[in-house]
N, C-alpha and C positions, 0 to 999 in steps of 0.2 A: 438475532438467532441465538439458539441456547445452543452451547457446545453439547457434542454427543457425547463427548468421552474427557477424561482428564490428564492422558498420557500425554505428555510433552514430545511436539514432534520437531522442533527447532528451537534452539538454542542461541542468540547471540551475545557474545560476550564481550566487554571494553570494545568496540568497532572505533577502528579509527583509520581516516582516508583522507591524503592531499593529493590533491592534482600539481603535479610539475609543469608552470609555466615560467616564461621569462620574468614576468616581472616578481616571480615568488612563489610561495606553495601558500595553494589555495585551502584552507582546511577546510571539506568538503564534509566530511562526522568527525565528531569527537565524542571516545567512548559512549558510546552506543550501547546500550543493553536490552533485551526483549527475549523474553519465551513464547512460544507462537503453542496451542495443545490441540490436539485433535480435532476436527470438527470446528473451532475455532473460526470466528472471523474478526481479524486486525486492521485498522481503519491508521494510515498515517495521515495527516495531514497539516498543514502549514501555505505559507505564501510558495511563489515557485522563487526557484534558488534556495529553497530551505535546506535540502538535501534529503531529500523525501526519495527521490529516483534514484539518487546513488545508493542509498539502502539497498533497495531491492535488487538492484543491479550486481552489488557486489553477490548479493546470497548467492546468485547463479555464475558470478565469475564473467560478468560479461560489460567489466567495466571498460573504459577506453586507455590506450595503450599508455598514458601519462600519468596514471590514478596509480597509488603505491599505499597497499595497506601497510601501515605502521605500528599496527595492535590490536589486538583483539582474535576470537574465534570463530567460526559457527559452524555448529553442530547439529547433522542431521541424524535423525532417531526414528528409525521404524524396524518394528518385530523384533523388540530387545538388543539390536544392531545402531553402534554410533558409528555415524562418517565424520572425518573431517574437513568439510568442503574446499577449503583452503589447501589441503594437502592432497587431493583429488587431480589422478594423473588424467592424461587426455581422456583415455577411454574411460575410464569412471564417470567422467564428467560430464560427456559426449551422452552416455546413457543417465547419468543422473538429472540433467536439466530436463528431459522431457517425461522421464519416467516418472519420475520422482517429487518432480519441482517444475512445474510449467509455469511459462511467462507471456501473458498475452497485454499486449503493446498498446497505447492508444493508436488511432490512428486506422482502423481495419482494412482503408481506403488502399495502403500500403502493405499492407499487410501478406496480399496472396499473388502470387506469380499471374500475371495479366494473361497470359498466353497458354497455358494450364487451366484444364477444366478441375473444377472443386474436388473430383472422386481420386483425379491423379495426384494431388496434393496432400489426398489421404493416408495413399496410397506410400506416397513416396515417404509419408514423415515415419510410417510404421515399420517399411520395409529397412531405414535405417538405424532401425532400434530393432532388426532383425522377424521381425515379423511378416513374412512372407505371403502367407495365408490371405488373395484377394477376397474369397468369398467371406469370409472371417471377418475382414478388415469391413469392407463392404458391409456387413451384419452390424456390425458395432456405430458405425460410421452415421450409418439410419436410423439405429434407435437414438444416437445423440441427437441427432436432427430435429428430430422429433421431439423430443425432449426439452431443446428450445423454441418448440413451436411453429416449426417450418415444415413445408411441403419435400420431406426429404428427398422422393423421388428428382421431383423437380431440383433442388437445390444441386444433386449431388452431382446430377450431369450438366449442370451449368457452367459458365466462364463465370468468372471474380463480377464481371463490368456487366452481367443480365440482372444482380442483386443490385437492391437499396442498398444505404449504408447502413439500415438498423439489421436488415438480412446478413450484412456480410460482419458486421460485429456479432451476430451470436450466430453464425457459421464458423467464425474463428476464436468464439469461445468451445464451442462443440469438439474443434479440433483442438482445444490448447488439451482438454481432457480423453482425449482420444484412449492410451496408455493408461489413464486411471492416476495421476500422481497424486502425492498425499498431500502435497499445496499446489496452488494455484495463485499468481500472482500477477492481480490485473493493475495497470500504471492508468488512470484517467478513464476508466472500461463505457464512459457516458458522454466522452470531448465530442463536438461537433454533432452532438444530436438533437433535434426536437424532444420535447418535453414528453409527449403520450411515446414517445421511443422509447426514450429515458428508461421511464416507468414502465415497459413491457421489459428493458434489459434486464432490472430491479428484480422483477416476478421471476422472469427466468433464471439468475444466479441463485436467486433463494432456492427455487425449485431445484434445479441442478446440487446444489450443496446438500436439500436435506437430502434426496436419494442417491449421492454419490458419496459424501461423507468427507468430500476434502476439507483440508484449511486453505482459509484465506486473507492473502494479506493484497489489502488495496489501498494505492497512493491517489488521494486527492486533494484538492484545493473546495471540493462541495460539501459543503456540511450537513445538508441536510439528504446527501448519501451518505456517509458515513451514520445519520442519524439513523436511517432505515436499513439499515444492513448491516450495523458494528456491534460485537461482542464487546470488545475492548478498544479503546482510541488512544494513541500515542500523538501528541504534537509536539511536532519537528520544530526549532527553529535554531539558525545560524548554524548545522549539523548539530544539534544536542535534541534530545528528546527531553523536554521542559517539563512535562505532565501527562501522567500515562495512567489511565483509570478503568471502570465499566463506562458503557455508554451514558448512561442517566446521571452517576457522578461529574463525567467531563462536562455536560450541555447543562444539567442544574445544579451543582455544584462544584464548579469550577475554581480552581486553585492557584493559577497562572496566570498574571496580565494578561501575558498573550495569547493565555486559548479566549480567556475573557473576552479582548477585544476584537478576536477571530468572529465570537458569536455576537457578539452588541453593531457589528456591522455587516451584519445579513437582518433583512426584514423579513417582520413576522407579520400574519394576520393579526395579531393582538397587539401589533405594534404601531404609535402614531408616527406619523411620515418626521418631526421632526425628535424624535431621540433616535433614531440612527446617525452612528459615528462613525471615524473610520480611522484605523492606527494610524496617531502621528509619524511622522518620518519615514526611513528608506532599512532595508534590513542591511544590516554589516557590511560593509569588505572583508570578507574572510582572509585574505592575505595577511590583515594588522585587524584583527577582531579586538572589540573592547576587552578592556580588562576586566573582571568582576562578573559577573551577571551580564551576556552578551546582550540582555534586553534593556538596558538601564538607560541607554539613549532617548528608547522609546517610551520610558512606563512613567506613568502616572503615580505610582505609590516608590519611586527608587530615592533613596538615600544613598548616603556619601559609602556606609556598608556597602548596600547592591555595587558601586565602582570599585573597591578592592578585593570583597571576597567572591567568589565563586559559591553559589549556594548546590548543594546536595540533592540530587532526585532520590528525596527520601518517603517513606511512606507514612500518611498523616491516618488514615480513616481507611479498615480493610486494608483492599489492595489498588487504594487510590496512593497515586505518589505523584509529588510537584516538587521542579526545584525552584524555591523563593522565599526568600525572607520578610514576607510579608503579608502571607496565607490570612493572618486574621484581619489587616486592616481592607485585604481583597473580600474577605465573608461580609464585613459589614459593609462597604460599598454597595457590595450585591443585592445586599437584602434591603438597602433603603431605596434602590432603585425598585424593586419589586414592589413595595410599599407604596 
């Protein structure tokens, strides 16, 4: 999708998050950087444990009670107006997550009060963001419905347990956007679905985004959602964002081992059954993460450099940027594989 507009609507600066456990602090991100702009759609993705979810989690402040940000900011921007999310007292925040910043979950199955028909949990998320107005609410609620393709009448007087699970995922994307926020943040918005599901989800986010006009940031491990749906792709690994580009620079020219190796083991139609590989090894313990280049365990092109220094997510082409020390011997691999 092309962004509509070019104003910056989030901001994240140096992020940095350990979990407090016994046996150590887990470094869950380490500085962390991203601009997310209007209209916009941000695709993170990595293996799981990469720290893709605590991203997202933190924007909304809704990380778990042992997580201790150590550094960094984010900064939310809408109508010339910056917030400091971080600095965000109750009641700011209480109306900033839903108005502002919605977060729809994997998972839809859990997602809606079992015992609660679908209109009263419209009902109830509006009325706590002050919005009183059933018939209003009611009005808004059905053009959503519709909008992701559902029989709204039917849907909206339904219980959770009368929908599919591809019905009750975009009944609960309908509701993340209820309030209109200016992101949208889906974790996995396609886990546990059939394939033609999948692909009606696809249709419908696109559809929703171009007449609504949010941004979006979505955490996956599918790449070839992120392919269909990514303005910009950031890959996460061991908390670091490793290479963060357009979509067409990440998938064909790729600058990172690891986004490399992310794509060389997923199969393609134009691919023969035996050059599919799959990353050697296991990703970190973030409690004693390697030194240097947290990938160098696993890569292919690491030198005795990639174990002591730390390479820079710096930008090589546009506003493509990778951090690694060995960008040109990853271009020619690539291209003799293509060959």
């Amino acid at each position: 999708m092309a962004a509509k507009r070019q104003e910056t609507v989030l901001e994240v600066d140096d992020l940095s998050i350990v979990y407090r456990t016994k046996r150590g602090d887990v470094k869950a991100t380490n500085h962390v950087s991203f601009s997310l702009k209007q209209g916009e759609a941000m695709a993170l993705i990595g293996e799981s444990g990469s720290g893709k979810t605590t991203i997202s989690l933190a924007l909304i402040r809704k990380l778990p009670k042992n997580a201790v940000i150590t550094s960094g900011s984010i900064e939310y921007r809408h109508n010339g107006e910056i917030q400091d999310v971080l600095r965000l007292s109750k009641r700011q925040l209480r109306a900033f997550r839903w108005k502002d910043c919605a977060m729809v979950f994997q998972g839809a199955q859990n997602a809606f009060n079992p015992v609660l028909k679908i209109h009263k949990q419209f009902e109830d998320t509006a009325r706590s963001h002050g919005w009183t107005d059933k018939q209003a609410v009611r009005e808004r609620a059905l053009n959503l419905l519709e909008l992701v393709r559902l029989d709204p009448e039917r849907v909206y007087d339904s219980y959770p347990h009368e929908l599919s699970g591809g019905m009750k995922q975009r009944t609960l994307l309908a509701l993340g956007v209820l309030l209109n926020p200016q992101i949208v943040i889906l974790d996995e918005p396609t886990t546990a679905l059939d394939i033609l599901t999948q692909r009606a989800i696809i249709d419908v986010l696109n559809d929703m985004q171009r007449q609504l006009h949010f941004s979006i940031i979505f955490i996956s491990h599918d790449l070839s959602l992120a392919a269909e749906m990514a303005d910009t792709v950031a890959t996460v690994y061991a908390g670091e964002i490793v290479e963060m580009g357009g979509v067409n620079d990440i998938f064909y020219q790729s600058l990172h081992p690891y986004t490399y190796g992310l794509l060389t083991s997923v199969p393609t139609l134009a691919q023969e059954q035996d050059l599919l590989q799959s990353i050697p090894g296991s990703p970190p313990n973030l409690i004693h993460p390697p030194s240097g280049c947290k990938f160098h365990p696993r890569c292919a092109f690491a030198t005795a450099a990639c174990s002591q220094d730390e390479p820079p997510l710096i930008q090589d082409f546009g506003a493509h940027l990778a951090a690694c020390w060995h960008k040109k011997a990853l271009a020619e691999s690539r291209e003799e594989r293509v060959s």
